[in-house]
C-alpha positions as CSV (number, residue, x, y, z in Angstrom):
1,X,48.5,53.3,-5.5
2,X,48.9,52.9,-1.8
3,X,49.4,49.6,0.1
4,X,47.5,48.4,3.6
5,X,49.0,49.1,6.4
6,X,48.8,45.4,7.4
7,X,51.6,44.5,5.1
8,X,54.2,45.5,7.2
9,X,52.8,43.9,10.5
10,X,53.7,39.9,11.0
11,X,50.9,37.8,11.2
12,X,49.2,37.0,14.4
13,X,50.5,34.1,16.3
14,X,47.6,34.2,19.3
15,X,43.5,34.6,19.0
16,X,42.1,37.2,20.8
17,X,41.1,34.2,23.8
18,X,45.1,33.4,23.6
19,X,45.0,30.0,21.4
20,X,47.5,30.0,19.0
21,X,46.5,30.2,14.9
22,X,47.3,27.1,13.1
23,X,49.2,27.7,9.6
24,X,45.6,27.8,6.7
25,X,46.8,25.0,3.9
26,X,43.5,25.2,2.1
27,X,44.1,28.4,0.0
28,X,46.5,28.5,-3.1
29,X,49.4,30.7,-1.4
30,X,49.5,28.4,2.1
31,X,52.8,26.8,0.8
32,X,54.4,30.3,0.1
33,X,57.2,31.4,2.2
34,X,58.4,28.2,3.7
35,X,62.1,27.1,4.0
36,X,61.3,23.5,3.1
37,X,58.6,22.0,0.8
38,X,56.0,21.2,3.4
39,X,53.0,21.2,1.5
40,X,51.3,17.1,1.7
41,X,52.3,17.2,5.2
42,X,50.9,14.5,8.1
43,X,48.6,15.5,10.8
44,X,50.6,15.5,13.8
45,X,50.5,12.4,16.4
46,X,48.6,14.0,19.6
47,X,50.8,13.2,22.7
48,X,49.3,10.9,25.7
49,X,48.4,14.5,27.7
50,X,45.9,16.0,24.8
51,X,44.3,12.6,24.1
52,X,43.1,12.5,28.0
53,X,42.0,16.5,27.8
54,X,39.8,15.3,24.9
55,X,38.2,12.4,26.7
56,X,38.2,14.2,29.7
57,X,40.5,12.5,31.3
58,X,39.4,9.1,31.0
59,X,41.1,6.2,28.5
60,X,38.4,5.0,25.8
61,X,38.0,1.3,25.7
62,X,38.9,-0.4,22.8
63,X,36.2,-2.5,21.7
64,X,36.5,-6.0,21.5
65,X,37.0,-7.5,18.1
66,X,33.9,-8.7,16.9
67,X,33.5,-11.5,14.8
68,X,32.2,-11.8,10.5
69,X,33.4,-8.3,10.4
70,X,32.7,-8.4,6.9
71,X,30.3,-10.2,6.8
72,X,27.9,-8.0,8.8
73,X,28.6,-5.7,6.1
74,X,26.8,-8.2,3.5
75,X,23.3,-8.8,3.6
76,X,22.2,-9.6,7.7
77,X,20.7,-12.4,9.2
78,X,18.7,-13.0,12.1
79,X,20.8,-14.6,14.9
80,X,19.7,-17.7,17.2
81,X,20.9,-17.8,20.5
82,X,23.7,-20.4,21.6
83,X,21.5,-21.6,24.2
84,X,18.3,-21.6,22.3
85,X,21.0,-23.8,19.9
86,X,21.8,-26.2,23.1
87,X,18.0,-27.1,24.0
88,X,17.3,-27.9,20.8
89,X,19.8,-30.5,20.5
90,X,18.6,-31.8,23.7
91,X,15.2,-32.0,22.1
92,X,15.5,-33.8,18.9
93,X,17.8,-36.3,20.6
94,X,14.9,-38.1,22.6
95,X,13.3,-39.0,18.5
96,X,15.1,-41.8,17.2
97,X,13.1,-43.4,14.3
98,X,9.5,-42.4,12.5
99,X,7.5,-44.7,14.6
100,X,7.8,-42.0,17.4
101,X,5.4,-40.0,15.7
102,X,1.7,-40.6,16.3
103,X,1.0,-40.4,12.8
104,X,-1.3,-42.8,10.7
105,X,-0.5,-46.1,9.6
106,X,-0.9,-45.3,6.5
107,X,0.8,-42.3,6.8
108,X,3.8,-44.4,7.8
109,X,3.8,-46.9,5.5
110,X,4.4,-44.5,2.8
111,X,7.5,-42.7,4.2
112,X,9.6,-46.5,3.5
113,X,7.6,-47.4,0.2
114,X,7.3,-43.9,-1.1
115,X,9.3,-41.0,0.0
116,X,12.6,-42.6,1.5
117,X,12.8,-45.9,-0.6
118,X,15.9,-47.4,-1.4
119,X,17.3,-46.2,1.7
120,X,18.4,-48.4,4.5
121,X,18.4,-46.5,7.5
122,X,15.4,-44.6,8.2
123,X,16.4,-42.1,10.7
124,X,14.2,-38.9,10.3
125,X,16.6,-35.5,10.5
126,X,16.2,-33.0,13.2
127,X,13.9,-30.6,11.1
128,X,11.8,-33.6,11.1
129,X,11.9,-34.6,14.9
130,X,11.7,-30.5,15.6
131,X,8.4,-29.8,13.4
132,X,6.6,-33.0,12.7
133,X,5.4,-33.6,16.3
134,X,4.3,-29.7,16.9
135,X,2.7,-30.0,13.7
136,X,0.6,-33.1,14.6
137,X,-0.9,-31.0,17.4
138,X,1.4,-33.1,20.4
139,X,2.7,-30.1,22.1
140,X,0.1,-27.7,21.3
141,X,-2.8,-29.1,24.0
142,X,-3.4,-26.1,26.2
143,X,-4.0,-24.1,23.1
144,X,-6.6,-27.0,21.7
145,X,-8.1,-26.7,25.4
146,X,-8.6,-22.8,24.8
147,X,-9.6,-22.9,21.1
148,X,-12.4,-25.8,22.2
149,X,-13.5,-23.9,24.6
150,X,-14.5,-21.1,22.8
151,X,-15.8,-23.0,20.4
152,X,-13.7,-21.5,17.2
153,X,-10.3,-23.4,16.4
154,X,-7.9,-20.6,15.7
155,X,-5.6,-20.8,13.0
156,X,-2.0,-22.1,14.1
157,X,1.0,-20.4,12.4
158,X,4.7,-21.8,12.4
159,X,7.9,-20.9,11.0
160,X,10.2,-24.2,9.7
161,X,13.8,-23.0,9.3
162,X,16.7,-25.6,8.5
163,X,19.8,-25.6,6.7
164,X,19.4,-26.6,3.0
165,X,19.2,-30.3,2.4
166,X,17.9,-31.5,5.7
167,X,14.7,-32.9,4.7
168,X,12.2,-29.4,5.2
169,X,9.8,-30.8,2.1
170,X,8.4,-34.1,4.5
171,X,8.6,-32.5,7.6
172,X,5.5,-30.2,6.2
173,X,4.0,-32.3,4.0
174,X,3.7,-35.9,6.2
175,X,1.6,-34.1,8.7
176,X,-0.7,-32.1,6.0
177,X,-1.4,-35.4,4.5
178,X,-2.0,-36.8,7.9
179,X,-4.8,-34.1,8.7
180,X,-6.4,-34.4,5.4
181,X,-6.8,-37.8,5.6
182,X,-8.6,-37.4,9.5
183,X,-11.0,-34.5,8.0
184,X,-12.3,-36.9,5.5
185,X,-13.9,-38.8,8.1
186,X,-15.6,-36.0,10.0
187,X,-16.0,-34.3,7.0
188,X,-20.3,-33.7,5.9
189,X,-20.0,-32.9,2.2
190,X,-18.4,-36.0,1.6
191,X,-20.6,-38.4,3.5
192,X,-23.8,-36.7,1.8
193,X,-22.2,-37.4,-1.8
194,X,-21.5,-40.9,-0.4
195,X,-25.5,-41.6,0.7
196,X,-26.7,-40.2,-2.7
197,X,-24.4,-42.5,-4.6
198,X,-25.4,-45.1,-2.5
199,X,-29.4,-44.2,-3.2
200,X,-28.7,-44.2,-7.0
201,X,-27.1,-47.2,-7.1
202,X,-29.8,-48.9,-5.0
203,X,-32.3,-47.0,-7.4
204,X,-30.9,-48.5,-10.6
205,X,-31.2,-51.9,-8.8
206,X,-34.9,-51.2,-8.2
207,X,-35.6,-50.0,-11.2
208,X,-33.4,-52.2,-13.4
209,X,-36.4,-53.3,-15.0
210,X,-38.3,-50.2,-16.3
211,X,-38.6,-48.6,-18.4
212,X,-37.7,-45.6,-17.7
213,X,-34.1,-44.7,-17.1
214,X,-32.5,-43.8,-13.8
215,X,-32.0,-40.1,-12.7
216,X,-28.7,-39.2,-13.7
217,X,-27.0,-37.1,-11.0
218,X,-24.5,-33.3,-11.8
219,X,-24.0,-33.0,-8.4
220,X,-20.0,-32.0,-8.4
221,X,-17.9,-33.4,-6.3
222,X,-17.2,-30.8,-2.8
223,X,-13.4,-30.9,-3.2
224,X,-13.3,-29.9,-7.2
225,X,-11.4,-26.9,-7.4
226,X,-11.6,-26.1,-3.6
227,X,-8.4,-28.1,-2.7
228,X,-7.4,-28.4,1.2
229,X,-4.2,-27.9,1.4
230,X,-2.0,-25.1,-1.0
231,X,1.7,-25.5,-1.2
232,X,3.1,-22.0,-2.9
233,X,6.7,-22.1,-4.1
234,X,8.8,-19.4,-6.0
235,X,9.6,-21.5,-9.6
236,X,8.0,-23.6,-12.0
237,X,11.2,-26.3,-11.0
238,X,10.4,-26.1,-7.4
239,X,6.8,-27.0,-8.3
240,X,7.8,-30.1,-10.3
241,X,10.1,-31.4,-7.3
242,X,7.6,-30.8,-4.5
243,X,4.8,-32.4,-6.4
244,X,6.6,-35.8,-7.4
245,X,7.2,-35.5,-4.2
246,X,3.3,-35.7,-3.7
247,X,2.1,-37.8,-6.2
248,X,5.0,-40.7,-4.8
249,X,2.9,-40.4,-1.3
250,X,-0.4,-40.5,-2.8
251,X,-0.1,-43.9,-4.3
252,X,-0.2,-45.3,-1.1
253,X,-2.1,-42.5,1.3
254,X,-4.6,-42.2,-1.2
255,X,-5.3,-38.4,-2.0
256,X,-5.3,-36.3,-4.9
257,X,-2.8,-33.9,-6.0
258,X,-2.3,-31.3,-8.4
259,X,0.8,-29.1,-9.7
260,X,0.2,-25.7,-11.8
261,X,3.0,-23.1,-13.0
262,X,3.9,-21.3,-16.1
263,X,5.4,-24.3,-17.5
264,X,1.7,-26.0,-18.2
265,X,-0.6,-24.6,-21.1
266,X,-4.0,-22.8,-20.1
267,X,-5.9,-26.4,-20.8
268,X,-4.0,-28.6,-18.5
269,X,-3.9,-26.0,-15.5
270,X,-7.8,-25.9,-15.9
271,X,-8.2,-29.8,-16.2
272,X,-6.2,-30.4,-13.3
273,X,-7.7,-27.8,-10.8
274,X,-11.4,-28.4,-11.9
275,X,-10.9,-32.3,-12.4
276,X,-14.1,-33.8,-11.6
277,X,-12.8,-36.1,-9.1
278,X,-11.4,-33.3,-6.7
279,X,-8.2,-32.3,-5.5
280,X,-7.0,-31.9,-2.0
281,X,-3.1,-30.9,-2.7
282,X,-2.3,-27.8,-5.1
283,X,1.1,-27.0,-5.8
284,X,1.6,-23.8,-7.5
285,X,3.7,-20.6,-7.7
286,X,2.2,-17.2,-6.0
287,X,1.3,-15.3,-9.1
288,X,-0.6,-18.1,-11.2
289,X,-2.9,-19.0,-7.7
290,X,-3.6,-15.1,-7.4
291,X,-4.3,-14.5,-11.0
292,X,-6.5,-17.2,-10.5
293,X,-8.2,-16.5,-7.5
294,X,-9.2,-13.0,-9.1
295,X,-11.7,-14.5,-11.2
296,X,-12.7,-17.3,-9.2
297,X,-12.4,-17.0,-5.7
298,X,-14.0,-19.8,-4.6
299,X,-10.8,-21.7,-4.7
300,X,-9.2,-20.5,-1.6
301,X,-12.7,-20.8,0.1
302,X,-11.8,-24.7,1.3
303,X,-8.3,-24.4,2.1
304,X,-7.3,-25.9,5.9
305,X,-3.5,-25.8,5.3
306,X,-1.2,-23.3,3.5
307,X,2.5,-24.1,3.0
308,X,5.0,-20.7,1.6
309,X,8.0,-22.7,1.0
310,X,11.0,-20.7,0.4
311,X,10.1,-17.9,2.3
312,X,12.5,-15.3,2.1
313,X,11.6,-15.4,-1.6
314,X,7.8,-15.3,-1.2
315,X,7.9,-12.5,1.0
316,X,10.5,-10.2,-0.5
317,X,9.2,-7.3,-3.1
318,X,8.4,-9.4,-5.8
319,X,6.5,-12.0,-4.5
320,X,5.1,-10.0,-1.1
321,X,1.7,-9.0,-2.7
322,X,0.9,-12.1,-4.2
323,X,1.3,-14.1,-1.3
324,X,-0.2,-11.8,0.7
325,X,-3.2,-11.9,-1.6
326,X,-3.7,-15.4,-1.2
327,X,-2.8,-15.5,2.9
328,X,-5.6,-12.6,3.1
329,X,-8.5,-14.2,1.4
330,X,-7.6,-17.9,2.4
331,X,-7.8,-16.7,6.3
332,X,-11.3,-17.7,7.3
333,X,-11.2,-21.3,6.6
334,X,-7.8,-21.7,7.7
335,X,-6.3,-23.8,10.4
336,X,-2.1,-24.0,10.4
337,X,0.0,-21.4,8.4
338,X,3.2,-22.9,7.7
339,X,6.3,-20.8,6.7
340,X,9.4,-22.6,6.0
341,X,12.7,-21.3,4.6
342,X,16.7,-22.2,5.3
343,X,17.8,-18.7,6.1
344,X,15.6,-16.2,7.8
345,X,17.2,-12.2,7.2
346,X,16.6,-9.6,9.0
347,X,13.7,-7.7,7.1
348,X,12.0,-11.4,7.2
349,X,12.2,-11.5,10.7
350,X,11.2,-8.1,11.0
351,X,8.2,-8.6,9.1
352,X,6.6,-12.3,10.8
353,X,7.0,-10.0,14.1
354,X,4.8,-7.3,12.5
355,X,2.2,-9.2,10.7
356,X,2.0,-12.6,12.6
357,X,3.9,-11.6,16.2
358,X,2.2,-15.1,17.6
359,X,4.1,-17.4,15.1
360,X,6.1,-20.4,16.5
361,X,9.2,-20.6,15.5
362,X,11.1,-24.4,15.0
363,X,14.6,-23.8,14.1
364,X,17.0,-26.5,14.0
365,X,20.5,-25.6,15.4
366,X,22.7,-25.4,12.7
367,X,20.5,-22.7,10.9
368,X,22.8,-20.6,9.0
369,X,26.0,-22.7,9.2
370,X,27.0,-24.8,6.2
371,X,27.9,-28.2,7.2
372,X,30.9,-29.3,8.5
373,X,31.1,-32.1,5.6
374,X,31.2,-29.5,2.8
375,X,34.7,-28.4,2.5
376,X,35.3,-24.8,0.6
377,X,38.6,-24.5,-1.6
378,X,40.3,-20.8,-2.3
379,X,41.6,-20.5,-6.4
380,X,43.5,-17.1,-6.6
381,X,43.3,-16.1,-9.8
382,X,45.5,-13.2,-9.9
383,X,48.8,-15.9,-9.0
384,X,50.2,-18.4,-11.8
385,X,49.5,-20.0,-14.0
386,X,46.1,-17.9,-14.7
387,X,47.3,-14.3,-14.5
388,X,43.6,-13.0,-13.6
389,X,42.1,-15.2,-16.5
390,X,39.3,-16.6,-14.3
391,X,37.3,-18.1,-16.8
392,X,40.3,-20.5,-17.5
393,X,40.6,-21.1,-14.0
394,X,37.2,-22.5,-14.1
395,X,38.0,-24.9,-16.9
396,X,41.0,-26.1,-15.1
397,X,39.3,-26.9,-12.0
398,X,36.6,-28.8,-13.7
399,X,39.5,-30.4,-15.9
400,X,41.1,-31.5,-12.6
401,X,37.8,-32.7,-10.7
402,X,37.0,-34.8,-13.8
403,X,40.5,-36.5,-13.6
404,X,39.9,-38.0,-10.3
405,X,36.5,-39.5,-11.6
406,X,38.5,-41.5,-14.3
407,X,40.7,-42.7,-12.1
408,X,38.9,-45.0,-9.8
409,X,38.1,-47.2,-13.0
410,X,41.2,-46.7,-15.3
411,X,40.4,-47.6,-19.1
412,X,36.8,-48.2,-18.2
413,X,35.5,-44.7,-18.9
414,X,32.0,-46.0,-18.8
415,X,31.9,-47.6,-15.4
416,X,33.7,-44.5,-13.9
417,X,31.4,-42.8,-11.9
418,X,29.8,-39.8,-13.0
419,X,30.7,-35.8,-11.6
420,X,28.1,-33.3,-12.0
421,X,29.7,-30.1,-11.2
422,X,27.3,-26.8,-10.5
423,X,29.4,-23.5,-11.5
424,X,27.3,-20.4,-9.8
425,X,27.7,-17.0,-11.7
426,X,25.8,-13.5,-10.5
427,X,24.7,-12.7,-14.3
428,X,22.6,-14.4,-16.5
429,X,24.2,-13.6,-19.7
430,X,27.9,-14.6,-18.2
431,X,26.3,-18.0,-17.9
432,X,25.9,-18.7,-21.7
433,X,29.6,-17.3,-22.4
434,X,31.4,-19.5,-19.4
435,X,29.3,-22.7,-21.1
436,X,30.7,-21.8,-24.5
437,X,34.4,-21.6,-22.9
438,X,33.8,-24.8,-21.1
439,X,32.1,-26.9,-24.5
440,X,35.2,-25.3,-26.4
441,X,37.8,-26.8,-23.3
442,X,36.2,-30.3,-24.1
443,X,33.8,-30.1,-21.3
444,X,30.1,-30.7,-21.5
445,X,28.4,-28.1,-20.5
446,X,24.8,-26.2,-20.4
447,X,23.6,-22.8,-19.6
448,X,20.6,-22.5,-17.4
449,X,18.7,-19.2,-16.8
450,X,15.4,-17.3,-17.3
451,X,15.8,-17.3,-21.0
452,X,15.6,-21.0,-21.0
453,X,12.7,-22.7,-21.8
454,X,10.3,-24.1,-18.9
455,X,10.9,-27.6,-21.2
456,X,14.4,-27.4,-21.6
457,X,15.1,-26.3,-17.3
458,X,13.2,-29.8,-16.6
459,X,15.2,-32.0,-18.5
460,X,18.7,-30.1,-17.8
461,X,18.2,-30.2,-14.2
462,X,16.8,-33.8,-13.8
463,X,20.8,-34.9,-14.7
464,X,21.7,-33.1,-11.8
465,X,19.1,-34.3,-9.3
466,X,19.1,-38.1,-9.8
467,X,21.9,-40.1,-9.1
468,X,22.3,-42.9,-11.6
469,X,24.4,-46.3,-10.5
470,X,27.8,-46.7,-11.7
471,X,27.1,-49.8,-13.9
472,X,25.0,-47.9,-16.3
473,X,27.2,-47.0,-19.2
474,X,26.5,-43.1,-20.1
475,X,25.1,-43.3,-23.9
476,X,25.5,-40.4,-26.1
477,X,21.6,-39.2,-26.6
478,X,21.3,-37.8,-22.9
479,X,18.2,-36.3,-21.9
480,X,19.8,-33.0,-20.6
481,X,24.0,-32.6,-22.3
482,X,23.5,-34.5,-25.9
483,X,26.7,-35.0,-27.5
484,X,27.3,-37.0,-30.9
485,X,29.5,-39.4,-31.0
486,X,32.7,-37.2,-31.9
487,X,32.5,-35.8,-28.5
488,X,30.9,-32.8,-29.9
489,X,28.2,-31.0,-27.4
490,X,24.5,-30.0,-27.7
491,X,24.1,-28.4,-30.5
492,X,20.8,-26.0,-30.6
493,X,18.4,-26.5,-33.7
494,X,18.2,-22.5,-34.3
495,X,21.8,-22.1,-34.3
496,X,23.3,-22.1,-38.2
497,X,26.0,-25.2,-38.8
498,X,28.6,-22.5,-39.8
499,X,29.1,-21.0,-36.2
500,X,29.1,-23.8,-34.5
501,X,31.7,-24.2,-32.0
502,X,34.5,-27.4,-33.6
503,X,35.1,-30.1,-31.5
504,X,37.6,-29.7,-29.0
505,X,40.8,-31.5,-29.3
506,X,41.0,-33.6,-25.9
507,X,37.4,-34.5,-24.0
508,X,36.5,-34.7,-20.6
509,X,34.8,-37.9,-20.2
510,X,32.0,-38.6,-16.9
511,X,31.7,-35.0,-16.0
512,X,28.3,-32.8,-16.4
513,X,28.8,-29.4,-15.8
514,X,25.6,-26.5,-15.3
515,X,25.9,-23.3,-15.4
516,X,23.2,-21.4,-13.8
517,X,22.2,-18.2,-12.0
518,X,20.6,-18.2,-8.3
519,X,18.1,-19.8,-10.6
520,X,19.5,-23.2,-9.3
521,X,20.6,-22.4,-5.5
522,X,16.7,-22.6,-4.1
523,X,15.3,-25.3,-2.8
524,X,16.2,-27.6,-6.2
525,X,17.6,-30.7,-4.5
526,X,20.6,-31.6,-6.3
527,X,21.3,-34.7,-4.8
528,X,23.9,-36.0,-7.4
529,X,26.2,-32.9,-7.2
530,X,29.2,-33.4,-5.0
531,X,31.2,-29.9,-6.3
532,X,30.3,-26.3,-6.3
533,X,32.3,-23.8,-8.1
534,X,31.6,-20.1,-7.3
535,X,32.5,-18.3,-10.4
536,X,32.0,-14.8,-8.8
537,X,31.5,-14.1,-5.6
538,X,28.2,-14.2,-3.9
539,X,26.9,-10.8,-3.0
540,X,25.5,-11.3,0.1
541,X,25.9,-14.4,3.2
542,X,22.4,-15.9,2.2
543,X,23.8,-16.4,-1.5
544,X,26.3,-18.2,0.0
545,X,24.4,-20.6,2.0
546,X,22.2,-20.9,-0.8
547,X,24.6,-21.6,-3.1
548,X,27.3,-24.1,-1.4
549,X,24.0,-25.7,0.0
550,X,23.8,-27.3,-3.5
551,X,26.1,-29.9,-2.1
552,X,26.6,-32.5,0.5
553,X,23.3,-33.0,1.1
554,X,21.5,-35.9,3.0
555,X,24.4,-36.9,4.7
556,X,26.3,-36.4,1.8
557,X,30.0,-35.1,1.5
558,X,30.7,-31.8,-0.8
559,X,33.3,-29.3,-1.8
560,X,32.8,-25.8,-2.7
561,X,35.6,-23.4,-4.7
562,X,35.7,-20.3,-5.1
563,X,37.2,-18.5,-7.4
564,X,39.0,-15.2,-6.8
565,X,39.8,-12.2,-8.2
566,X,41.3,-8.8,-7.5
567,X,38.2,-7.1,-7.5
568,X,36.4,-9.4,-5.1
569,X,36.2,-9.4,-1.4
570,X,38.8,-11.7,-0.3
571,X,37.7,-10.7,3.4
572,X,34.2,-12.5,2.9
573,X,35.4,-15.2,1.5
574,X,38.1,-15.8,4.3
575,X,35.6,-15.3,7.0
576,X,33.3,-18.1,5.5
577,X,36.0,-20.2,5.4
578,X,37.0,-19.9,8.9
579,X,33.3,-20.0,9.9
580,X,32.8,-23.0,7.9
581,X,35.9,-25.1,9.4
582,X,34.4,-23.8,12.9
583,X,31.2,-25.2,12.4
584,X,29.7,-21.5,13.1
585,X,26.6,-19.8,11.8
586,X,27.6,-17.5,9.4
587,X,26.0,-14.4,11.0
C-alpha cells in the first residue's frame, strides 16, 4: 500500500490566475479539520468597494416602491389612465336627468313607470350618461357619414365597463329598445303582412255574403323565431333578472320578449322562440342559442343587436367558443356589438385588441375600485376568542349583525327590519357544511350552488334581491328560508326525520343568511343585502370586486368582512383595504 504524494503537500491557497480558492462546503468532509463548528455558516456581507467592482462602479437604483404589490401577483387587470379617469368625469357631468337623451317618448315614459318606479329621484348613473348617448348614434356622425356613403352600414362595436351595481342592464337595453322600435317603421316585411291583413279583412267584408268562405292566410309572421336583438348571459339566474327586466319595459314600449335557459323544459323554450306572434328580444345563455342555432340557423339570420353581458365570463375557456359561434354566424345582418362587463383582465383586453381592434371603449371612472360607501372589516381568526375556528367566527359575526337589526324596534321582532347577509366561500361543497353550522347556531340559513335545482336557485335568491318594507311581518312559510313555527329551518323532503338537525337553543330572529359559491357574485342584483362576509379569501382581485360588489349598490351603503386565517394572504387583504379607504382602483 503506498500513499499519494499529495498528502503531505497543504492545499493550495491561490489558482493558477492568482485568485484565492474558497473553502468547498458541499461535500461530506468540508466541516473536517476546523477549530470551531462552522458548518451552517452566513454568506459574508460584501464591503462598499466589491459592491461598486460588481456594478462597475456605479450605485444601482433602488426602485421605487410600487403600489398592490400583492396584488399584481393575483389575477391582473387592465389599467385606465388617471387622465383618461379625469375627462370622463368632465363628461358625464354635463347629463343631468333622462330627458337629455334624444330617445323616444315612449322610450321615456317607461324608464319612470317601468324600470325605475318607486323611485323619487331619477338621475341616470354615469354608465348611463357615458354609453346611452354613443349608443343612440349622437357622437358617432362622421362614421354614419362614411358608412352612408358607401352605401353599407358597418357594424358598430362597443365595450360597456362599470363597477358592479351602477345601472350596466338599462344603459344597453333603453337604446336597443329604442332602435327596434325605429326599424319597425322602415321595416318592409312588416308593412307587406300589414296590406295582406288589411286585403283579407276587406275581402271577408266583400264577401260576407257568399257562400263560399274567405281564404285563410299561413303566412308566418317575419319576426317568428328571427328575433332582433340577442342578449347572451352566463346563468339561467342572470336570464331571469335581465328578462323581468324586459318584460317590465314592454308593457309600455310595446315589443315582444323572450327568455330561454336550462331552467325551462324543451316545450316552453320551443313555444316561446317560435310563438306565432314573433319575438324581437331573446335572452338566453351561450350554449342553449348555439345548440340551437346548429339545427336551425335561421335564427341568427335577423339579428340587428347582440348584447354578451358579463363578459369576462362569456369570453373565458368555457364559454369562448359558444359565443364565438353565435358572434360568427350573426355577423352579416349585424349592426352594434355590445360587450359589457364590470372588470376587464388582462387576457380580455388582450383578446378585443386581437379580434375586434376597432371597438370603442366607454369606461366609467371608478372601474375597478369598490366604492367608497362599502366599508371592509378584518376578523383574525387565529386571535381569541376563536383560536383558528373560522367557521365559528362566521356564526358570531352574523350573531352580532343580527343584534343590531333587533335593536332599532326592541320587543317588536316583526317590525324590525330585515338583514340578508351573503357569506362567499371558494368551494361548493364547504357551502352546504357552513349552512348546517349556521341552522345548528340558530341562524337561518341556505346553501346555494350548482347542485341546486334551477327551481330552488329562483326562489332562494328572489329573498335576497327584493327589498320588502318594514311593516310587513315575516310569516313562517317563506318562499326561499321555510321554518316551522319552533324556529326550526328548512327541512328537505329527501332527507330522513332521524338526521335531522334539532332545533337550536336560542334563534336569530330578522336575519337571512346564503351561502353561495361565485355562483352569486355576477351580475345577480342583490339589492336587499347590506353585509358580505368573505369566508375564504378570494383567489384573485376580480373575485373580490365581484364579490364585495354584492353590496351597497344603487347608492346604497354596505360592509364587507373578511375572515382570516393563518393560511391566507393577509397582504391581499390589507392592500384592498387601503385601496378601498383610498378610493383607488384595485390594479
Amino acid at each position: 500500500m503506498s500513499l499519494s504524494p499529495k498528502v503531505s503537500r497543504p492545499p493550495a491557497k491561490t489558482t493558477p490566475s492568482g485568485r484565492p480558492v474558497g473553502r468547498r462546503t458541499n461535500s461530506p468532509f468540508a466541516g473536517m479539520n476546523q477549530g470551531s463548528a462552522d458548518i451552517r455558516r452566513e454568506p459574508r456581507a460584501r464591503s462598499e468597494a466589491e459592491v461598486k467592482r460588481s456594478s462597475g462602479g456605479r450605485e444601482r437604483p433602488k426602485k421605487a416602491k410600487e403600489p398592490f404589490h400583492a396584488l399584481k401577483m393575483q389575477k391582473a387587470l387592465s389599467a385606465v389612465s388617471y387622465g383618461q379617469r379625469t375627462s370622463i368625469k368632465a363628461k358625464i357631468s354635463q347629463t343631468e336627468s333622462f330627458d337629455d337623451f334624444p330617445l323616444l317618448p315612449m322610450v321615456k315614459d317607461s324608464i319612470a313607470t317601468q324600470a325605475l318606479s318607486g323611485m323619487v329621484d331619477l338621475v341616470p348613473t354615469p354608465i348611463q350618461r357615458l354609453a346611452i348617448p354613443v349608443l343612440l348614434g349622437n357622437e358617432t356622425r362622421a362614421a354614419r357619414r362614411r358608412s352612408s356613403a358607401s352605401g353599407k352600414k358597418a357594424m358598430e362595436q362597443f365595450l360597456l365597463a362599470a363597477e358592479t351595481g351602477s345601472g350596466k342592464t338599462l344603459a344597453y337595453l333603453l337604446p336597443v329598445l329604442d332602435a327596434i322600435k325605429r326599424a319597425e317603421v322602415m321595416d318592409t316585411e312588416l308593412e307587406a303582412q300589414r296590406k295582406v291583413q288589411e286585403e283579407e279583412e276587406e275581402r271577408k267584408k266583400a264577401n260576407f255574403h257568399a257562400l263560399e268562405p274567405p281564404p285563410l292566410s299561413n303566412i308566418p309572421h317575419p319576426t317568428t323565431g328571427r328575433p332582433r336583438a340577442i342578449i347572451l348571459v352566463p346563468t339561467s339566474e342572470l336570464v331571469t333578472q335581465v328578462g323581468n327586466l324586459t318584460k317590465l319595459l314592454s308593457h309600455t314600449v310595446k315589443f315582444r320578449s323572450g327568455l330561454i335557459s336550462s331552467a325551462y323544459s324543451g316545450k316552453v323554450i320551443r313555444n316561446r322562440l317560435f310563438a306565432p306572434t314573433g319575438i324581437d328580444v331573446l335572452i338566453s345563455t351561450p350554449h342553449l342559442l348555439a345548440s340551437i342555432s346548429e339545427s336551425d340557423p335561421n335564427i341568427l339570420s335577423r339579428v340587428s343587436h347582440l348584447i354578451i353581458d358579463e363578459a369576462d365570463s362569456l369570453l373565458d375557456r368555457s364559454f369562448a367558443p359558444s359565443t364565438s359561434t353565435i358572434i360568427d354566424k350573426s355577423t352579416p345582418s349585424l349592426e352594434q356589438l355590445i360587450l359589457c362587463s364590470a372588470t376587464i383582465p388582462r387576457s380580455l383586453d388582450s383578446y378585443l385588441r386581437k379580434r375586434f381592434p376597432d371597438m370603442r371603449r366607454l369606461v366609467t371612472p371608478n372601474l375597478h375600485a369598490i366604492p367608497r360607501r362599502v366599508q371592509l372589516g378584518v376578523v383574525d381568526v387565529e386571535k381569541e376568542p376563536y383560536r383558528g375556528n373560522k367557521i365559528l367566527a362566521c356564526a358570531d359575526t352574523i350573531w352580532s349583525i343580527g343584534k343590531a337589526a333587533a335593536e332599532h324596534a326592541p320587543g317588536d321582532s316583526e317590525r324590525a327590519e330585515t338583514k340578508r347577509v351573503l357569506v362567499f366561500v371558494n368551494e361548493r361543497e364547504k357551502t352546504q357544511e357552513v349552512a348546517e353550522y349556521l341552522k345548528s347556531k340558530g341562524i337561518e340559513a341556505v346553501a346555494l350552488n350548482r347542485d341546486t335545482p334551477e327551481q330552488r336557485q329562483s326562489e332562494t335568491l328572489s329573498a335576497f334581491t327584493t327589498i320588502q318594507p318594514k311593516s310587513v311581518p315575516q310569516t313562517s312559510n317563506d318562499s326561499s328560508l321555510s321554518t316551522s313555527s319552533s324556529g326550526s329551518n328548512y327541512i328537505p323532503l329527501n332527507r330522513a326525520p332521524s338526521t335531522v338537525t334539532p332545533p337550536p337553543r336560542r334563534h336569530l330572529p330578522n336575519t337571512k343568511v346564503l351561502v353561495t359559491t361565485d355562483l352569486g357574485s355576477r351580475g345577480i342584483d342583490t339589492l336587499a343585502v347590506r353585509h358580505v362576509i368573505l369566508y375564504d379569501v378570494p383567489h384573485s382581485t376580480i373575485d373580490f370586486i365581484h364579490r364585495l360588489g354584492r353590496t351597497g349598490r344603487m347608492g346604497r351603503r354596505g360592509r364587507g368582512i373578511v375572515l382570516v386565517s393563518k393560511n391566507d394572504r393577509r397582504d391581499v387583504v390589507r392592500e384592498v383595504k387601503e385601496g378601498m379607504f383610498k378610493g383607488q382602483a384595485l390594479i
